[in-house]
N, C-alpha and C positions, 0 to 999 in steps of 0.2 A: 559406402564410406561412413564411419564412424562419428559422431558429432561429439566432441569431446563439451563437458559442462554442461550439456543437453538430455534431454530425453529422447529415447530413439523407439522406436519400434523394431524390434529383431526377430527371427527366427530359430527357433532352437535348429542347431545345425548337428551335434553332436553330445552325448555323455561320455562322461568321466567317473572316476570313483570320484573326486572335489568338487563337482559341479556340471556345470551346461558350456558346451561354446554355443554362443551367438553369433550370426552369421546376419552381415548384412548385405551379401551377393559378393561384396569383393575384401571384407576384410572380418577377424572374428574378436571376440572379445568373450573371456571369461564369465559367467557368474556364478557364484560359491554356491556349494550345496548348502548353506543354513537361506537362503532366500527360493530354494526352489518348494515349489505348491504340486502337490499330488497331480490335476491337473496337467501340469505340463510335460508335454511329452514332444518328442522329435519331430518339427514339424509347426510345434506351434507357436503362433505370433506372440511375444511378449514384451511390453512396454517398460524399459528400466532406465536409469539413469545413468549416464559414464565419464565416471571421471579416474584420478589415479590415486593409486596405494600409494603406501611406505614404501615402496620400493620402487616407485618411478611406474609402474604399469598399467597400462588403462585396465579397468574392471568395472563392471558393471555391477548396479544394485535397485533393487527392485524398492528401496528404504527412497523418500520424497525430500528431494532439501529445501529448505524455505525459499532460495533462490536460485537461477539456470545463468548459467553466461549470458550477459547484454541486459541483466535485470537489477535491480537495486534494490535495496533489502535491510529491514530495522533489526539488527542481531545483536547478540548478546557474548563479551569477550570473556572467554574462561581464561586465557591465562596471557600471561606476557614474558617472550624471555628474550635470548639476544638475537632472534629473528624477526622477532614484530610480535604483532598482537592473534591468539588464535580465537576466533569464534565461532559461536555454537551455529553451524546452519543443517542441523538435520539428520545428516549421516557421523558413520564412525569417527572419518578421520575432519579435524575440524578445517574450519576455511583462515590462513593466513593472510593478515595485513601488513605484510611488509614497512618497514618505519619508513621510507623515500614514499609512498601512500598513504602518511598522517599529516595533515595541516596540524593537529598537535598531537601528543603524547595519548594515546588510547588507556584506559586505564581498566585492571580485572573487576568483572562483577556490573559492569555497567555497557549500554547498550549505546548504540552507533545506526546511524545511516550507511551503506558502505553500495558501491558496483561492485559485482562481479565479472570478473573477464579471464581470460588466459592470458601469460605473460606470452609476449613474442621471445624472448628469449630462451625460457627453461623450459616453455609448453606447458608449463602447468597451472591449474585452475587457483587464482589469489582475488581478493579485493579490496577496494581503494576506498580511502573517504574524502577523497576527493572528489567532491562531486560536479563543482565547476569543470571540471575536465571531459564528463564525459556528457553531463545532462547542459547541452547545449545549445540554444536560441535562434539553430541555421536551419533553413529549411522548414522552419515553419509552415504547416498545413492545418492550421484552426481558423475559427471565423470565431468573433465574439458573439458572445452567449451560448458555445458548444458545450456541453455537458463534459465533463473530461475527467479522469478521474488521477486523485493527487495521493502523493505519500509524504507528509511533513516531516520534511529533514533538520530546519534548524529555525529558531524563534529571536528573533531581535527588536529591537527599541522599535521601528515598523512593523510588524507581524512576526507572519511564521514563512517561510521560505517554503515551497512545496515542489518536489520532479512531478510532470503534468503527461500521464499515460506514458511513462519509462520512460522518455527522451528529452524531454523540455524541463524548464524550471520556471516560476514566475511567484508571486507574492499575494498574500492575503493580510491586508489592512488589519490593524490591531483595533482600530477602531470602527471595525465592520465585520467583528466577530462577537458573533451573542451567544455562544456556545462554548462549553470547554476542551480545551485541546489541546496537543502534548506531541511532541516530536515524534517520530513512529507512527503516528495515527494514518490511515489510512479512509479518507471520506471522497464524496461527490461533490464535483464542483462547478463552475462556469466560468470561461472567459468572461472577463469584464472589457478590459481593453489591452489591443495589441501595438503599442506604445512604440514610435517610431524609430528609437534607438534601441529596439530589439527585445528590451523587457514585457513581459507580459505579466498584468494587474488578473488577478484573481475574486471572483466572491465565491460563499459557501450556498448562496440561492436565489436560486432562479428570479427573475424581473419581472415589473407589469402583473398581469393579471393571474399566471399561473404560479407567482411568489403569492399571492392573495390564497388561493386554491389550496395550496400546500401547506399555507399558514392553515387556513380552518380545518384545513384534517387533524391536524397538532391539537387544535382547540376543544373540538368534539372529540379526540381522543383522551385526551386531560379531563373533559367536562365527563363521558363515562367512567372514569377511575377514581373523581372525585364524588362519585353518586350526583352527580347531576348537575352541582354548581361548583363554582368559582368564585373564589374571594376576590376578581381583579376587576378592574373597571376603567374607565377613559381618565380617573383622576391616578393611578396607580402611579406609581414610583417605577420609574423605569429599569430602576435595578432588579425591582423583585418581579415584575413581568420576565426580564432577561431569566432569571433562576430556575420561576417556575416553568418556561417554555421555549428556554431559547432561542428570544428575537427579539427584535427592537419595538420600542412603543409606538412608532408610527406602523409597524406591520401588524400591529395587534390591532389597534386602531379599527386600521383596513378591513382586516379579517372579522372583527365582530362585525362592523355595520352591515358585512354583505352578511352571515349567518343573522341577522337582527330582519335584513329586506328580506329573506326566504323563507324566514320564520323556523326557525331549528333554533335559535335561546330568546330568551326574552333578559332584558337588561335592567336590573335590578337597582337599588340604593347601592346596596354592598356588594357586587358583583353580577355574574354571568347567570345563567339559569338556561339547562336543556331543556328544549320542548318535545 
């Protein structure tokens, strides 16, 4: 069986003057000769992607699209006309957003959070930016402080909103962000807490002593780029600690005293000092 919006593994089953049939035991699918490799020959296994042409037909392409049905995806809309929004994911023909799939108006040239999925209707592969709809809070299977990894969909007066490993959504504190970030972004994160009425709270790093850890690689990586010191210190401005490394002054704090007890910097008037 064929997985439509998927990637499949097939077997070349047959040629053609156009191309190759794919055979996946019970049903075949096209792929054009401009995607066949020297290589392949009757028999052998090849990994392509299948969705449909302009003309309603599944066909296979060996070409990567940024996103597969069930998957969520920061794209970019090339144009807009009386069928919705079309964006760039990859392959030839682009992926439509449907306008009943915009909480607002999508606009050309600018980029989107979107899911992909197939319409139960027409069968064919579209996506939503809707995302409440599909990145949903049920069935939760995290424990807090799971490493989990986020795709920032949208930034408000609280944070940034984030889908948490392609199915969940929860929130990262604007004021528990020391780094800079942007809608699309794609980072490592951690449960913080899993919050009774369904929400789940976000940070960008780890707790306790292996946030301590993680901080002094930042620092000894900083301190070798800087030839060796650091203009920052315990009186420093927390802004400009945030700038130069991305975290807050009580985690800088942390992280010197324990490189100070092991002896890798020594602490200066005017800053940091490698040993």
């Amino acid at each position: 069986m064929l997985e439509l919006g998927k990637f499949n593994t097939l077997k070349i089953a047959r040629k053609v003057d156009f191309g190759v049939f794919l055979s996946s035991g019970t049903d075949e699918v096209l792929l054009p000769k401009k995607y066949l490799e020297p290589d392949m020959e009757i028999g052998s296994e090849v990994e392509v992607f299948i969705y449909k042409d302009s003309e309603d037909r599944s066909i296979a392409t060996t070409q990567k699209p940024y996103a597969q049905v069930g998957e969520f995806a920061y794209l970019k809309v090339k144009e807009v006309n009386s069928f919705g929004a079309f964006m760039d994911w990859g392959l030839e023909k682009d992926l439509l957003v449907p306008f009943r799939e915009q909480d607002k108006k999508l606009e050309a040239g600018k980029s989107y959070v979107v899911y992909v999925y197939v319409d139960k209707l027409t069968k064919r592969i579209a996506a939503s930016a809707k995302i409440n709809r599909y990145a949903k809070n049920e069935g939760v299977q995290l424990s807090e402080n799971e490493e989990v990894d986020l795709l920032l969909f949208k930034q408000t007066d609280l944070g940034y909103g984030a889908i948490i490993n392609n199915l969940h959504q929860g929130l990262i504190y604007k004021n528990e962000v020391f780094t800079n970030l942007a809608v699309g972004d794609k980072v490592k994160g951690w449960i913080k807490t899993l919050r009774e009425d369904g929400r789940i709270d976000l940070r960008l790093q780890k707790v306790g002593f292996e946030l301590s850890d993680d901080a002094q690689d930042i620092i000894l990586k900083k301190l070798a780029e800087k030839n060796g010191f650091l203009a920052l210190h315990d009186a420093s401005e927390p802004q400009l600690i945030n700038k130069e490394l991305g975290m807050s002054k009580k985690t800088f704090k942390k992280a010197i005293g324990g490189l100070f007890k092991s002896k890798r910097i020594s602490i200066e008037e005017n800053g940091i000092k490698l040993l």
